[in-house]
N, C-alpha and C positions, 0 to 999 in steps of 0.2 A: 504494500500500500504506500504509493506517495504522499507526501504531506503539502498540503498547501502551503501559500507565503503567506505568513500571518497579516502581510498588508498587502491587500491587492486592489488598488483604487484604480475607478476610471475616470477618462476626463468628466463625464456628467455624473460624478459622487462629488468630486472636485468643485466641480462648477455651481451643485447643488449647496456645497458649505460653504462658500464662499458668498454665495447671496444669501444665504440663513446670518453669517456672520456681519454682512452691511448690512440686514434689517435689523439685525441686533442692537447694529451702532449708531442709523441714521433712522431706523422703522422704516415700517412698511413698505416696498419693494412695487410700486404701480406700473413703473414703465420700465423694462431691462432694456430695450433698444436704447434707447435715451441715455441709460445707468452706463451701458457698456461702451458706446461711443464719445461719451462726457460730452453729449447735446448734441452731437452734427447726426442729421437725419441719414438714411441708408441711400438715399438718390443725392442728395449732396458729396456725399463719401465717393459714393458709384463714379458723378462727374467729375470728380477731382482726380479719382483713379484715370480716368480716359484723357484728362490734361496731363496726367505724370506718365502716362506711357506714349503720349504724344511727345512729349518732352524727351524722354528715355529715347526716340526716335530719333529725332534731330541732334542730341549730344551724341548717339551712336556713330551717325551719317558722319558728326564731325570731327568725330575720335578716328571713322576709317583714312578719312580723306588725311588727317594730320598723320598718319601711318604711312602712307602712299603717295600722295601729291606735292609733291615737292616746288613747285609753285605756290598752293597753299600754305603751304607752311613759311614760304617767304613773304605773300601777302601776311598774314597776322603776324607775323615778327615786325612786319614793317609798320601797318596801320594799329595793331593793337599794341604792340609793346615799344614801337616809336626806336627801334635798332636800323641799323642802315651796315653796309659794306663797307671793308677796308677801305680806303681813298675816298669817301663819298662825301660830301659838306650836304646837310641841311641849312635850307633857309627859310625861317619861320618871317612871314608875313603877317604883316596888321591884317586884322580881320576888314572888310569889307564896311562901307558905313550902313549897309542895310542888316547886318551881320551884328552888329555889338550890341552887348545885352542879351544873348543867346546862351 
């Protein structure tokens, strides 16, 4: 005869003490979607999921191209981090007068 684990929990024993334990602390337990999300509604969550993996998209795209394009990666050296070429002079211009205050 084997012996069982004296502790054998699953997640919904788990999940059941754990809301016995905040009703304990805060009472009575009305809304768990609400409790569990700390107030963002389940289609709010949803859209914000399909913005972060649109997002997850376009940082991909641009993590391949900075792996492979070596063009790109000299454009963003250049316009985002403001680096230039051995021998090269930058010459920074007055902005434009329709331009100040921008």
């Amino acid at each position: 005869m084997s012996r069982v684990p004296a502790l054998l929990v699953t997640h919904a024993d788990l999940a059941d003490a754990l809301v016995r334990a905040a009703e304990r602390i805060y009472g009575p337990v009305d809304d768990l979607d609400r409790l569990s999300n700390d107030g963002y509604s389940r289609e709010s969550l949803e859209r914000e999921i399909v913005t972060l993996r649109a997002e997850t998209g376009r940082l991909t795209a641009t993590v391949n191209r900075l792996r492979t394009d070596p063009d790109f990666i000299e454009q963003v050296a250049r316009e985002d981090l403001g680096l230039v070429k051995p021998g090269e002079r930058v010459l920074k211009l007055p902005p434009s007068p329709g331009q100040r205050g921008r």
